[in-house]
KOLLUMBA-294404 format. One record per atom (N, C-alpha, C): residue number from 1; residue in one letter; chain; x, y, z. Coordinates in Angstrom, 1 decimal, decimal comma. Layout:
<rs>
<NUM 'A' 'A' <X Y Z>>
...
</rs>
This chain:
<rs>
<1 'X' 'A' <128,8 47,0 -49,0>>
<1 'X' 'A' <129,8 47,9 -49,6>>
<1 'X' 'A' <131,0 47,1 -49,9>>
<2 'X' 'A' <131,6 47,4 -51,1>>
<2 'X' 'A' <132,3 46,5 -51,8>>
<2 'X' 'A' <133,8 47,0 -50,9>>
<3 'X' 'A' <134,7 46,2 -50,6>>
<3 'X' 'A' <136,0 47,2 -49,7>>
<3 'X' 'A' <137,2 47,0 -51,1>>
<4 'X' 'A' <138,2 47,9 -51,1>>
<4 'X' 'A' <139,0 48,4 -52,1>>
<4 'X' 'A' <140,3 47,8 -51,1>>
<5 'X' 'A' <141,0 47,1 -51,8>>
<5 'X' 'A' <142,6 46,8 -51,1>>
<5 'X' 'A' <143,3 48,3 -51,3>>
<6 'X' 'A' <144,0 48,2 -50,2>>
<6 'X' 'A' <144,9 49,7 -50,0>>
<6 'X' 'A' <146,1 49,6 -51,6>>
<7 'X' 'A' <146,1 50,3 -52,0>>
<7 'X' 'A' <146,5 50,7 -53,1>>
<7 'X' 'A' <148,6 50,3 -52,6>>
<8 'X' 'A' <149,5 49,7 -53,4>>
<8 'X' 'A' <150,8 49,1 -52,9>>
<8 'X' 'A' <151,3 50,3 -53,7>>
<9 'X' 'A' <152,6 50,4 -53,0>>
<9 'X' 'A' <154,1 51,3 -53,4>>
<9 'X' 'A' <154,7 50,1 -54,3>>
<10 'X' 'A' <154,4 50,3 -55,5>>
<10 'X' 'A' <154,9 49,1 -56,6>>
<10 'X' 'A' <155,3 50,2 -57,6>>
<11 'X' 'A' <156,9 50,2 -57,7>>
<11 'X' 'A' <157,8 51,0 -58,6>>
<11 'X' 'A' <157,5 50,3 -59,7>>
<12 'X' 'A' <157,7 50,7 -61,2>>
<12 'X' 'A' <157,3 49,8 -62,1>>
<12 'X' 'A' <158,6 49,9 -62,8>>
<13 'X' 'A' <159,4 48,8 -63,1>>
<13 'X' 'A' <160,3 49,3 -64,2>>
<13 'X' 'A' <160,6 50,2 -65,1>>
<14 'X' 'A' <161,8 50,6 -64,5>>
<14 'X' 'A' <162,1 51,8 -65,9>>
<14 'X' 'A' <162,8 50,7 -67,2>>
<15 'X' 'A' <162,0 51,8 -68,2>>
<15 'X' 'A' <162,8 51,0 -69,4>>
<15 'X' 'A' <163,8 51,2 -69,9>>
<16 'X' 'A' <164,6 50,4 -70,8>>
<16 'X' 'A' <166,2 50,5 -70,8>>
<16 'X' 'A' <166,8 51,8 -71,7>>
<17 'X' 'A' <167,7 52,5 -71,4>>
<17 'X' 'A' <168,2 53,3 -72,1>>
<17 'X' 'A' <168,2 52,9 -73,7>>
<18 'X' 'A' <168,7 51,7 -74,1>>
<18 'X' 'A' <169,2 50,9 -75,1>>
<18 'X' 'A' <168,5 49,5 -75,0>>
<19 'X' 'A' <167,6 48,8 -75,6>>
<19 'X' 'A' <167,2 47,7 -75,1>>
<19 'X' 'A' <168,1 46,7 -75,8>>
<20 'X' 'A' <168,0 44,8 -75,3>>
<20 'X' 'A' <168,6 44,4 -75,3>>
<20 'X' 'A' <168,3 43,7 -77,9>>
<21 'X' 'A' <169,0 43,2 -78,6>>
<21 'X' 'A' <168,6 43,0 -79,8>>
<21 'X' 'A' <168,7 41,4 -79,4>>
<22 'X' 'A' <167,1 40,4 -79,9>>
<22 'X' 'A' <167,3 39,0 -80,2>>
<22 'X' 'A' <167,3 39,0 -78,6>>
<23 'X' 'A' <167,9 37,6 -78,2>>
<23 'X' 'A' <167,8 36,9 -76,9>>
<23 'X' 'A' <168,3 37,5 -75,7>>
<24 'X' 'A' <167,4 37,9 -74,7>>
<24 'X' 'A' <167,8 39,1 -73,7>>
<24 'X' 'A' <168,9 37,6 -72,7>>
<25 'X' 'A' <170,0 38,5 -72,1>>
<25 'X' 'A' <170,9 37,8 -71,4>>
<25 'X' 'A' <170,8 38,2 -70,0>>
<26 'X' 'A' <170,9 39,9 -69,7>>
<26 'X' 'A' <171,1 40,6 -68,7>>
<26 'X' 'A' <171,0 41,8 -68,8>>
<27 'X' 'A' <171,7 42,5 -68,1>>
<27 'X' 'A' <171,5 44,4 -68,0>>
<27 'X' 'A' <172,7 44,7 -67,2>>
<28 'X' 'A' <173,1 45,6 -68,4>>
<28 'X' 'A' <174,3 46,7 -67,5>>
<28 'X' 'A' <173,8 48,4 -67,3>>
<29 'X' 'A' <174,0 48,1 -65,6>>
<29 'X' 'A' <173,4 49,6 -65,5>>
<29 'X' 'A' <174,7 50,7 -65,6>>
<30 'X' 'A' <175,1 51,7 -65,7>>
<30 'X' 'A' <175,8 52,4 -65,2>>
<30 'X' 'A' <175,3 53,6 -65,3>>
<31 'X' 'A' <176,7 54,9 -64,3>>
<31 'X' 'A' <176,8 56,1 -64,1>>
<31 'X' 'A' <177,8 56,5 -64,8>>
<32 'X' 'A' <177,5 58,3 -65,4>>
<32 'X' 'A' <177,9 59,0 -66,6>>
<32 'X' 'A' <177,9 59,9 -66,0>>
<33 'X' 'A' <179,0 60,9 -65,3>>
<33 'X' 'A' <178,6 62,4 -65,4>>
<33 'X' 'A' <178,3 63,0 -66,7>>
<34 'X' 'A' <178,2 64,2 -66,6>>
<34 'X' 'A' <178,1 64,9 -68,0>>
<34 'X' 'A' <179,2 65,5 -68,9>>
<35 'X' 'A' <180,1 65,0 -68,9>>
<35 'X' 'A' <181,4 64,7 -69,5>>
<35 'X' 'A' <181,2 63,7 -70,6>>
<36 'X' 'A' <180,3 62,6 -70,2>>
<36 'X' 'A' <179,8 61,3 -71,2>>
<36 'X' 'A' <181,2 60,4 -70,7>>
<37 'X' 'A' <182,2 60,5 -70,5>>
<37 'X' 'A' <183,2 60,0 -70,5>>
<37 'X' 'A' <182,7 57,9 -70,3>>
<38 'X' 'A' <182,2 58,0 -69,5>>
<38 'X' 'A' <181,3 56,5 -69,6>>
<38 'X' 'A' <180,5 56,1 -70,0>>
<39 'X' 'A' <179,6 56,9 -70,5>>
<39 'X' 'A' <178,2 56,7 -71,4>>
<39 'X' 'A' <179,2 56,9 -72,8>>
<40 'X' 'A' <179,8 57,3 -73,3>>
<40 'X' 'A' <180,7 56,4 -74,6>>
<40 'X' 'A' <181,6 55,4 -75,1>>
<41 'X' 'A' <182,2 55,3 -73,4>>
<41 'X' 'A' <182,8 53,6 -73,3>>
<41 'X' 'A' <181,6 52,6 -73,2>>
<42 'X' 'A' <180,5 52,6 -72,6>>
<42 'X' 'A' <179,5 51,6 -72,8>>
<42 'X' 'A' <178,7 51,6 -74,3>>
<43 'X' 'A' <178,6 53,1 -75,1>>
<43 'X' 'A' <177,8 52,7 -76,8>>
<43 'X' 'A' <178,9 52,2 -77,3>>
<44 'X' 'A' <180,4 52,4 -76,9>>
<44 'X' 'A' <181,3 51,4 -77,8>>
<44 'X' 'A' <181,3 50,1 -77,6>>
<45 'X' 'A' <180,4 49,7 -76,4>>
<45 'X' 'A' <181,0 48,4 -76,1>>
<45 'X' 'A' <179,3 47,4 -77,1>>
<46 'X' 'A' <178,6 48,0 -77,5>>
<46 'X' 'A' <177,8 47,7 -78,3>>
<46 'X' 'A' <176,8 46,5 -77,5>>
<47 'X' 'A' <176,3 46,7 -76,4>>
<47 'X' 'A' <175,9 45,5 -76,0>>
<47 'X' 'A' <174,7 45,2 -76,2>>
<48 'X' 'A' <173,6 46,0 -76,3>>
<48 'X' 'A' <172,1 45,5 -76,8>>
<48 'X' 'A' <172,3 44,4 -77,9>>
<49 'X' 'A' <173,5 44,5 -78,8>>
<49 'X' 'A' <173,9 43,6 -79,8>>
<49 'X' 'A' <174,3 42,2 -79,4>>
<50 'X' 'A' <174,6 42,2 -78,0>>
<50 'X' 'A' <174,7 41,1 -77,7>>
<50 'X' 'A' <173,4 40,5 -76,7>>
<51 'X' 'A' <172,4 41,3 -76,5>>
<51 'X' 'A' <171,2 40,7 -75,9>>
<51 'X' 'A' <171,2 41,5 -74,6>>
<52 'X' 'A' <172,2 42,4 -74,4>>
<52 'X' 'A' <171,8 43,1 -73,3>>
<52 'X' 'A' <171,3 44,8 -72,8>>
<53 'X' 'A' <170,2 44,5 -72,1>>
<53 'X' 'A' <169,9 46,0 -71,9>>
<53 'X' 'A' <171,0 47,0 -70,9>>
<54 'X' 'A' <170,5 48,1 -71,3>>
<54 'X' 'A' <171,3 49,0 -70,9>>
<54 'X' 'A' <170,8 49,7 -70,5>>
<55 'X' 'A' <170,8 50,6 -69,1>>
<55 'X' 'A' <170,2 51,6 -67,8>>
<55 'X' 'A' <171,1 52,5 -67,3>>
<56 'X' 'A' <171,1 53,9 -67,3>>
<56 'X' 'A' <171,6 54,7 -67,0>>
<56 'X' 'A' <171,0 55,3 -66,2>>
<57 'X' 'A' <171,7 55,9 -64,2>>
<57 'X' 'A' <171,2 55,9 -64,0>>
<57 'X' 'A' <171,1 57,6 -64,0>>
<58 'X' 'A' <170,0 58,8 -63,5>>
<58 'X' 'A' <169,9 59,4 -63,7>>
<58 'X' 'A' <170,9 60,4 -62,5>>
<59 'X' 'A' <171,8 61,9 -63,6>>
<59 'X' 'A' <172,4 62,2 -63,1>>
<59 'X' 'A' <172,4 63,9 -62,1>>
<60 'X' 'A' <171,0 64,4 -62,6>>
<60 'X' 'A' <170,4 65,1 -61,7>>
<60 'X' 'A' <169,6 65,0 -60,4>>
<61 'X' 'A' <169,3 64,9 -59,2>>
<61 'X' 'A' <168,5 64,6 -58,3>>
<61 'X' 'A' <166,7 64,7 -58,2>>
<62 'X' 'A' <166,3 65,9 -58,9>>
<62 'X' 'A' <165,2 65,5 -59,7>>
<62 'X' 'A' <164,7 64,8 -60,6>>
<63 'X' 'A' <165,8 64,0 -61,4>>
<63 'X' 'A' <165,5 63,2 -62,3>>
<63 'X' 'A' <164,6 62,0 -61,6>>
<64 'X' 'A' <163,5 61,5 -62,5>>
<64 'X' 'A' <163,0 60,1 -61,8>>
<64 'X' 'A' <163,8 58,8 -61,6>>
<65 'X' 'A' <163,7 58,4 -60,7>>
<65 'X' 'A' <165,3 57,4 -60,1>>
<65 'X' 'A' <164,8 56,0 -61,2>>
<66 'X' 'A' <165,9 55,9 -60,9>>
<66 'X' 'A' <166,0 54,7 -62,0>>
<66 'X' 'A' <165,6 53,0 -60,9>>
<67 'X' 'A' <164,8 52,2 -61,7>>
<67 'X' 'A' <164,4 51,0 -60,8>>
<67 'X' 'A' <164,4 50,1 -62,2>>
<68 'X' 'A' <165,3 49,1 -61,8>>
<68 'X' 'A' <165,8 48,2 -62,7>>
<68 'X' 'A' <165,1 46,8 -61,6>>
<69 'X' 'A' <164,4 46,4 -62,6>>
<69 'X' 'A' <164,0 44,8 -62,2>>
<69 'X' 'A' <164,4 43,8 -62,6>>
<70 'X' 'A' <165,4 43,6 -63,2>>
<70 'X' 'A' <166,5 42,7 -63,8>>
<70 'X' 'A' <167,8 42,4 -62,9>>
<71 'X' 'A' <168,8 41,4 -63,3>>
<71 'X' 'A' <169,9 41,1 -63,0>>
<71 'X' 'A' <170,4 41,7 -63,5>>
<72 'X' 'A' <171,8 42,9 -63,0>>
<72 'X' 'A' <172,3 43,3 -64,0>>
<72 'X' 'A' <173,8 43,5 -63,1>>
<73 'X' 'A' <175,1 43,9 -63,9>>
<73 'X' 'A' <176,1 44,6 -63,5>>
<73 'X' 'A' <176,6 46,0 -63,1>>
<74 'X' 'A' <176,7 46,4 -62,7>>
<74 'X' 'A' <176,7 48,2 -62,6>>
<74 'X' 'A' <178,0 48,4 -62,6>>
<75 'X' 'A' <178,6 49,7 -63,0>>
<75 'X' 'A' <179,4 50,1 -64,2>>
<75 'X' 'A' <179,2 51,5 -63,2>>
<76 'X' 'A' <180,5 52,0 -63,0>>
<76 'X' 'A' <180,6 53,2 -62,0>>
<76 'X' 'A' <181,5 53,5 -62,2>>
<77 'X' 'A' <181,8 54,9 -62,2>>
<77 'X' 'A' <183,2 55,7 -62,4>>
<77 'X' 'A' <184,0 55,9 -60,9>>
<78 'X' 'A' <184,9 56,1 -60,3>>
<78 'X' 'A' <185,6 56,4 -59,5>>
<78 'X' 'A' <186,1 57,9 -59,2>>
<79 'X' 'A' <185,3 58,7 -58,1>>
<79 'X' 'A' <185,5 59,9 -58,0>>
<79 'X' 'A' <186,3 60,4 -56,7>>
<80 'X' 'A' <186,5 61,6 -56,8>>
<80 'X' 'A' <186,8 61,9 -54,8>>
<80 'X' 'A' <188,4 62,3 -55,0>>
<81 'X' 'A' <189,0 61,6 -55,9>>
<81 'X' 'A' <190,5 62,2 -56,2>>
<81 'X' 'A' <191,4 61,0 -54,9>>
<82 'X' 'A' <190,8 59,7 -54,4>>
<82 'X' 'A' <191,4 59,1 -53,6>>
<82 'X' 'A' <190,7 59,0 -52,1>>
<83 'X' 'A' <189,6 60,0 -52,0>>
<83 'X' 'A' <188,7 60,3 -50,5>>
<83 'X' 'A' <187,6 59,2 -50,6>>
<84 'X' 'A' <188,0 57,8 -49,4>>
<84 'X' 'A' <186,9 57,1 -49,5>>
<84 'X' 'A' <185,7 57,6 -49,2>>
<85 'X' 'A' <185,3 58,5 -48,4>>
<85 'X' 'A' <183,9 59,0 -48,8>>
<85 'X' 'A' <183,1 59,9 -50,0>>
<86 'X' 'A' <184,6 59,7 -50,8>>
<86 'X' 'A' <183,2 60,7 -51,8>>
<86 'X' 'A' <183,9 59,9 -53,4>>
<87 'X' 'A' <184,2 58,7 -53,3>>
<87 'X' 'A' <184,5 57,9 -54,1>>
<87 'X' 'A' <183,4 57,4 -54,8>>
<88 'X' 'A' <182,2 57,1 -53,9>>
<88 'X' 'A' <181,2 57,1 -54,3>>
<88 'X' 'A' <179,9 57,7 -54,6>>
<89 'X' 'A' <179,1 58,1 -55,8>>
<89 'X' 'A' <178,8 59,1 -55,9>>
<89 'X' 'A' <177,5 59,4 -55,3>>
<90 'X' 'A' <176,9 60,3 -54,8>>
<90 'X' 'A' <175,2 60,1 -54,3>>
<90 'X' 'A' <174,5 59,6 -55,0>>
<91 'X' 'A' <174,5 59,8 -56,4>>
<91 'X' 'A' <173,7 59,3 -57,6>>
<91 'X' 'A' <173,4 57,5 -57,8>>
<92 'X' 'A' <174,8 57,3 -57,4>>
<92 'X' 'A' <175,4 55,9 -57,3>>
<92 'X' 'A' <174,9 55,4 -55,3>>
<93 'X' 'A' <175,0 56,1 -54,9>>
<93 'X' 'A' <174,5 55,5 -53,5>>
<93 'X' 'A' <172,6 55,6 -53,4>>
<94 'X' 'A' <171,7 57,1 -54,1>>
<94 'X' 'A' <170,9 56,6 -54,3>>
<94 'X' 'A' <170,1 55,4 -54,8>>
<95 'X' 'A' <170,7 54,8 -56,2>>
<95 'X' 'A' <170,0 54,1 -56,5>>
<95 'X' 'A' <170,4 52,8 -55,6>>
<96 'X' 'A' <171,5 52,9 -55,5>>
<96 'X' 'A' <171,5 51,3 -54,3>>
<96 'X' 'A' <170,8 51,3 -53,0>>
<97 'X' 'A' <171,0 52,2 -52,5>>
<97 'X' 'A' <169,4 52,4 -51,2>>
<97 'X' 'A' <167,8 51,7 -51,9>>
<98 'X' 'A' <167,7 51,3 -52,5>>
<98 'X' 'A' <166,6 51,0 -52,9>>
<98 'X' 'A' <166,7 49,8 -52,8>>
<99 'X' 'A' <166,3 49,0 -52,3>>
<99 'X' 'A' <166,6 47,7 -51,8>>
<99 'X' 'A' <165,7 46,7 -53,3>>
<100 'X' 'A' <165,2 46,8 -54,0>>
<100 'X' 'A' <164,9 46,4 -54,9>>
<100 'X' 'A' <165,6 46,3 -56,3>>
<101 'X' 'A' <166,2 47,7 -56,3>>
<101 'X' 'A' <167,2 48,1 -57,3>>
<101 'X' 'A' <168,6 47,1 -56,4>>
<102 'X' 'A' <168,6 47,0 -55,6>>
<102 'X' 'A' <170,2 46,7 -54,8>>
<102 'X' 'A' <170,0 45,0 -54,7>>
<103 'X' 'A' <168,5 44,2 -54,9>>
<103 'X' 'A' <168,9 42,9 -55,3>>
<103 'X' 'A' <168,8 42,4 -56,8>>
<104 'X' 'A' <169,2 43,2 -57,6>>
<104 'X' 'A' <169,7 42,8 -59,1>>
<104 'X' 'A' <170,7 43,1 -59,2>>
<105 'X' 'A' <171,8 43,4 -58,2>>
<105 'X' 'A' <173,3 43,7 -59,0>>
<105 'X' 'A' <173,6 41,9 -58,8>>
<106 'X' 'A' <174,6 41,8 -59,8>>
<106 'X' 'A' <175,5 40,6 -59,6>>
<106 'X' 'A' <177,2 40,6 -59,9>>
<107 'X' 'A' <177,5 42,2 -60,1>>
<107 'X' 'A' <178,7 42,2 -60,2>>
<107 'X' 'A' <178,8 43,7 -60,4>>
<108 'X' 'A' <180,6 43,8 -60,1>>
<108 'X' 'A' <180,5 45,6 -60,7>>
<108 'X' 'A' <182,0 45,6 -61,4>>
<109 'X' 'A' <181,7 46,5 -62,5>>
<109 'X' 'A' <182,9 46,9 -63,2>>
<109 'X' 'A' <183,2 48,6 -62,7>>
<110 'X' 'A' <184,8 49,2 -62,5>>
<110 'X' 'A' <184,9 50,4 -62,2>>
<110 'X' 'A' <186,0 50,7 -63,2>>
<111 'X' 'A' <186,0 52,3 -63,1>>
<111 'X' 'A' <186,6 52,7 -63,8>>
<111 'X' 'A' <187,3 54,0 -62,8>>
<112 'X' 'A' <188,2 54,5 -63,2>>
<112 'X' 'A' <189,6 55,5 -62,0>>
<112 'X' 'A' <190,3 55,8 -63,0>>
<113 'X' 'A' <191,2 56,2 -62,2>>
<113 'X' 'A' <192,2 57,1 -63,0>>
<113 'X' 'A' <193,4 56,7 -61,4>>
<114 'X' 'A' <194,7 56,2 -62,3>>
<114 'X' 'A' <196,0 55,9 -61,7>>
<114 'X' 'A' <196,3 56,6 -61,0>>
<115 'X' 'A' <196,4 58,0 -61,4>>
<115 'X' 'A' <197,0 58,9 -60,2>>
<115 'X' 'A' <196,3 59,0 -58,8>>
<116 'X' 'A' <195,2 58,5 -59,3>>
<116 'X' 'A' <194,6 58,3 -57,4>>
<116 'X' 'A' <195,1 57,0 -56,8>>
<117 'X' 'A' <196,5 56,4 -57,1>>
<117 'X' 'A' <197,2 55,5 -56,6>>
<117 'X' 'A' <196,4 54,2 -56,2>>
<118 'X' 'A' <196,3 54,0 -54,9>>
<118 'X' 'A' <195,9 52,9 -54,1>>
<118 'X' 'A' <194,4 53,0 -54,5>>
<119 'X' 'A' <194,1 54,7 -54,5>>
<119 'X' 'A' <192,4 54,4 -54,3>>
<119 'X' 'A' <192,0 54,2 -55,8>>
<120 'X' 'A' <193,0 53,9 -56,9>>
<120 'X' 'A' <192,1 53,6 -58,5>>
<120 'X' 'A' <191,2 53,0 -58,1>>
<121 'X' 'A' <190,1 53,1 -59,0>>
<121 'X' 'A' <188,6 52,2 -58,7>>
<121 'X' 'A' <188,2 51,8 -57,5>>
<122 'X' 'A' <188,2 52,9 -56,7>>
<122 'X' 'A' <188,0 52,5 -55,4>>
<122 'X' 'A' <186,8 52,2 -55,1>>
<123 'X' 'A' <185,6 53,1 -55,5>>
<123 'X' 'A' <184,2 53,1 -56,1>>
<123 'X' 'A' <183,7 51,2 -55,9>>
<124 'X' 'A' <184,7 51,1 -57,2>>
<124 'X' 'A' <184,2 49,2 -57,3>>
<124 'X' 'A' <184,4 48,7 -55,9>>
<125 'X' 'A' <185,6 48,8 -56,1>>
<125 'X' 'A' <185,7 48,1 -54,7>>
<125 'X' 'A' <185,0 47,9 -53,2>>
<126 'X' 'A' <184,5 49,3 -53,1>>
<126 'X' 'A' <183,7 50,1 -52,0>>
<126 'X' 'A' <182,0 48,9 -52,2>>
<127 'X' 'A' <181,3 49,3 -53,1>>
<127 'X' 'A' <180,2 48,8 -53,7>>
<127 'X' 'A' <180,4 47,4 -54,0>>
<128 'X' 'A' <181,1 47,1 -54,3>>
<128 'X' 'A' <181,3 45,2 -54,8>>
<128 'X' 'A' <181,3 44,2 -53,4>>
<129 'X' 'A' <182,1 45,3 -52,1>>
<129 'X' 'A' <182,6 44,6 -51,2>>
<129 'X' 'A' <180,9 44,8 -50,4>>
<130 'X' 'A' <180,3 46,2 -50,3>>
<130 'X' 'A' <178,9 46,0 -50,0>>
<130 'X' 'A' <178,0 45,3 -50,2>>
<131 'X' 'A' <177,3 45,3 -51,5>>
<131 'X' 'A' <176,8 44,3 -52,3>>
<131 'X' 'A' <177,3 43,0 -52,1>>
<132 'X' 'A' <178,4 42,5 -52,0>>
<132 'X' 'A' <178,6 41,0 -51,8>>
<132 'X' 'A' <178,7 40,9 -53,0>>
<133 'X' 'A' <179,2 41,5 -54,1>>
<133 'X' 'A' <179,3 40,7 -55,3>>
<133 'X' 'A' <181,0 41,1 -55,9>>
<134 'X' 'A' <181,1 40,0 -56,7>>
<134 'X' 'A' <182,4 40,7 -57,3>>
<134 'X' 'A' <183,3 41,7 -58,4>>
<135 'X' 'A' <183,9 42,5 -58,2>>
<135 'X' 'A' <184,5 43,7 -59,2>>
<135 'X' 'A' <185,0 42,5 -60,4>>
<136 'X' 'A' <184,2 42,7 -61,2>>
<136 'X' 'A' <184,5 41,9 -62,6>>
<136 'X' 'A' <185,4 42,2 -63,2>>
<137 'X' 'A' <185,9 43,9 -63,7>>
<137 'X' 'A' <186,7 44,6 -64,5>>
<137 'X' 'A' <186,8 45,9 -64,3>>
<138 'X' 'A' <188,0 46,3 -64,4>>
<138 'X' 'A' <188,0 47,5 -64,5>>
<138 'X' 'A' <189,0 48,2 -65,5>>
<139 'X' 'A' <189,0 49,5 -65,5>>
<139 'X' 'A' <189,5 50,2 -66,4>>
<139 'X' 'A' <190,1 51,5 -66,4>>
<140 'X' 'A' <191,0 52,5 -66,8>>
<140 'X' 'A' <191,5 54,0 -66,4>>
<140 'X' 'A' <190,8 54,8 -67,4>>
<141 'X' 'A' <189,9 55,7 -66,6>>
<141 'X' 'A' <189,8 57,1 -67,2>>
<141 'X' 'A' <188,5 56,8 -68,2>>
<142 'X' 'A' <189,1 56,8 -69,6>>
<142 'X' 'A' <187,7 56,6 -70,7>>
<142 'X' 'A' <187,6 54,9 -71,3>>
<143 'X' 'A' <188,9 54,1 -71,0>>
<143 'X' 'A' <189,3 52,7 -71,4>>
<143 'X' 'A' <189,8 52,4 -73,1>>
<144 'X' 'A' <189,8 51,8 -73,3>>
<144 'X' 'A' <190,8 51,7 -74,2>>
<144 'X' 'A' <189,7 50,8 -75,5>>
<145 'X' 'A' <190,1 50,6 -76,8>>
<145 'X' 'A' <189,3 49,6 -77,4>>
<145 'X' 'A' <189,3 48,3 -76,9>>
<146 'X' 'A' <190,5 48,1 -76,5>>
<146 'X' 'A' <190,7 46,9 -75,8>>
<146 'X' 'A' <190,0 46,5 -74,8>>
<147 'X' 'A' <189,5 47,2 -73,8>>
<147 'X' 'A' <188,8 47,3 -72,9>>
<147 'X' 'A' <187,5 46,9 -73,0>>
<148 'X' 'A' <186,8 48,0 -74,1>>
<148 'X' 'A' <185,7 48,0 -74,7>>
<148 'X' 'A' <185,6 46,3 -75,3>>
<149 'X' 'A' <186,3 45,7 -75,8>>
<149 'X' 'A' <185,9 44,3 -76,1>>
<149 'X' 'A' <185,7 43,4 -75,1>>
<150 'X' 'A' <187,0 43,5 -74,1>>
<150 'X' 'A' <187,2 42,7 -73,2>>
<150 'X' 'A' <186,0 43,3 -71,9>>
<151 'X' 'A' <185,1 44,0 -71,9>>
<151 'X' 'A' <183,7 44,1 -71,0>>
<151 'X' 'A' <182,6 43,6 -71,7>>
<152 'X' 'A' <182,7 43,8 -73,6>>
<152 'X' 'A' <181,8 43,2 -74,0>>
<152 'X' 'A' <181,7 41,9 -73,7>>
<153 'X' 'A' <182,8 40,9 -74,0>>
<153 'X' 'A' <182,9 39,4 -74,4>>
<153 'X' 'A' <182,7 39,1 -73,1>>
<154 'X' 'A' <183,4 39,6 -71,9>>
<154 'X' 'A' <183,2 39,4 -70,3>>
<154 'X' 'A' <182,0 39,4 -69,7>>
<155 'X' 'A' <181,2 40,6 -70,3>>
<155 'X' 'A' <179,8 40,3 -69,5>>
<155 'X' 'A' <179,1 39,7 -70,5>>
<156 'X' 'A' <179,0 38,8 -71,9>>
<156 'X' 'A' <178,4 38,1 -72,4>>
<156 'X' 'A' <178,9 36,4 -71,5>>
<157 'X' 'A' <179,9 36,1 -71,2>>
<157 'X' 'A' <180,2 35,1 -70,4>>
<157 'X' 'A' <179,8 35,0 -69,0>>
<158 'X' 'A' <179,5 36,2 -68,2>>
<158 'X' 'A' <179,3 36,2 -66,8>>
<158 'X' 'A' <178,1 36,0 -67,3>>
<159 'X' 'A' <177,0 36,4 -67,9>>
<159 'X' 'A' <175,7 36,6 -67,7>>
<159 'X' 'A' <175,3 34,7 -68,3>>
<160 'X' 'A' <175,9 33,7 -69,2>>
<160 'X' 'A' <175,8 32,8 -69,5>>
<160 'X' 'A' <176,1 31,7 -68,7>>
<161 'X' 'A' <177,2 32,4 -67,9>>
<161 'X' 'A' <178,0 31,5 -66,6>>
<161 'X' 'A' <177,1 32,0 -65,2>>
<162 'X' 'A' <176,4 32,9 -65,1>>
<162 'X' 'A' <175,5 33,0 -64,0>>
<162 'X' 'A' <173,9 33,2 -64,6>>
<163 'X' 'A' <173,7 32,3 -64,9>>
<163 'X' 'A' <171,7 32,4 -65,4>>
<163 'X' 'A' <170,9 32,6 -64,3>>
<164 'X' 'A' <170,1 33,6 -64,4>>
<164 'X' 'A' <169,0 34,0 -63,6>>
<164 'X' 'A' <167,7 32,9 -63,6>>
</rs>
């Protein structure tokens, strides 16, 4: 009798929201409530154009979780109004529990809003200092065009200055 190997818990890549156009570099994952307010600072920032894919992760709890097998940056908004524990979002602490998803970060960009003083982007901070990796950039509220360039051209250089 022929024996059958036990069948493995092998997540399979989810595929990219936006894929990468021409020579793949890296992956930016981020989180969007349903405001969009960050899922329209990342389609301005046009990055598949620059070779990189793009992952969002899912913002309902039934949604199927997101499993990124790539190097990528993650891109998070800053919530809680200044309360380190709810700075970060469950959606955002889900997918990093996943210890597979949690060794492809290599950096994080955040985004806040000033009036939460000390705690702006606290989020980044929180998760960058976790992760071991460094807050690349950040930004207020929805960011600015200027912003938008300077994450584009920033994660085209981080991802050329750190090759996988």
């Amino acid at each position: 009798m022929e024996q059958v190997a036990p069948a493995q818990d092998v997540q399979v890549a989810t595929p990219p929201e936006y894929a990468a156009v021409g020579e793949h570099i890296g992956a930016l994952v981020y989180f969007s409530s349903q405001s969009r307010n960050t899922a329209r600072f990342v389609a301005n920032c046009q990055l598949p154009d620059e070779g990189i894919n793009v992952f969002r992760i899912p913002i309902k709890p039934h949604e199927a979780p997101l499993n990124v097998r790539e190097p990528y940056v993650l891109m998070i908004p800053t919530y809680g109004g200044g309360s380190v524990r709810k700075a970060v979002l469950p959606q955002i602490r889900r997918f990093l529990n996943d210890p597979a998803n949690r060794a492809g970060i290599r950096g994080v960009i955040a985004s806040g809003n000033t009036n939460f003083g000390e705690s702006f982007c606290l989020a980044g901070d929180i998760v960058a200092r976790k992760c071991q990796v460094p807050l690349i950039y950040y930004f207020e509220l929805m960011g600015t065009k200027e912003d938008e360039q300077k994450v584009r051209k920033g994660l085209v250089d981080f991802f050329h200055n750190h090759p996988e």
